[in-house]
C-alpha positions, 0 to 999 in steps of 0.5 A: 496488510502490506506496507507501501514498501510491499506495495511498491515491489507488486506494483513493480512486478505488475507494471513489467508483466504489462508493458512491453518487452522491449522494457527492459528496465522498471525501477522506482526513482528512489532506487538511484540508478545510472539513467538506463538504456531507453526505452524503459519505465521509471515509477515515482512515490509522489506522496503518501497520506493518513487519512483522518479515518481509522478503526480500532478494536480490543479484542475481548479477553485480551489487552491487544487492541488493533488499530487500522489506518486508512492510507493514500498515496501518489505514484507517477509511472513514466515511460522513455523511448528514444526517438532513434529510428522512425519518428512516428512509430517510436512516438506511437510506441511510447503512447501506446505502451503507456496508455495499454498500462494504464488501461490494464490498471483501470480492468478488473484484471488489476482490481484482483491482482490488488484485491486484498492489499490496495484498490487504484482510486484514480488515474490521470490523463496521459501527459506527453512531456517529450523532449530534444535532447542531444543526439535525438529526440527523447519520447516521455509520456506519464501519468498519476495513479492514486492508490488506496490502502491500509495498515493494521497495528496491534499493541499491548495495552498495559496492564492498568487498562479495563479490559472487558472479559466476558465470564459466561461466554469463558465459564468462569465461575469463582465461588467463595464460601463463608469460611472464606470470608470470614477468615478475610474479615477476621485478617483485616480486623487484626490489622 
């Protein structure tokens, strides 16, 4: 199972197949770049969590156990158009590029793309935050998406540890004869 680093780079890869070309750039916040040339999407990790829940198994015959934790986390996706040209229409783009993203998150188009490695639990509403800024006016719409996800370790147990072998299912047999154990009782009277 992926990590949230892996996670991070589908989510990426899966927001620039469905925004609009004019979208040029798509980064995380944590990248640290200059600010880019508008209009692009900026994706921010608002927060991950463990949850209480985890499963674990021992695999039979073995000392590996594995254990899996059930994770969330918060993702905040932004798009920024500049307000450059015809008002109307560079607002109407900046909503409707944001909104047909988070629509195609909610399809199943999304749900298999994700399938094995994270399920989308919620979306929120669409948050206008535009703004003046100077020299224009700067169109910024957002919304969150909580995600679901889990983490599978394996580790050794030590040695010392019980571990279950199941001797009929591995057709183990030892067999001892008298000899044998009359050899060891004699060992351990002469000691």
């Amino acid at each position: 199972m992926p990590n949230l680093f892996e996670l991070k780079d589908l989510i990426r890869g899966f927001v620039i197949q469905n925004l609009p070309e004019d979208f040029k750039t798509v980064y995380w916040q944590s990248e640290r770049m200059k600010v880019p040339k508008k209009p692009y999407c900026m994706l921010t990790e608002l927060s991950e969590s463990n949850s209480l829940v985890t499963g674990e198994l021992q695999f039979p015959n073995s000392l590996t156990k594995q254990v899996t934790q059930y994770k969330t986390a918060v993702i905040t996706i932004a798009v920024y158009v500049d307000g450059l040209g015809d008002y109307d229409d560079r607002k109407a783009f900046a909503y409707n590029s944001l909104n047909n993203l988070r629509t195609v998150f909610e399809t199943m188009k999304a749900h298999y793309r994700f399938k094995d490695k994270m399920t989308v639990r919620n979306l929120s509403g669409i948050r206008p935050l535009n703004e003046t800024v100077g020299g224009g006016y700067l169109f910024r719409y957002e919304f969150d998406m909580t995600i679901g996800f889990h983490e599978i370790y394996e580790y050794e147990l030590p040695v010392s540890h019980a571990v279950n072998i199941d001797l009929d299912e591995n057709d183990i047999h030892i067999e001892v004869s008298e000899d044998d154990l009359l050899t060891e009782e004699s060992g351990r009277e002469s000691a």
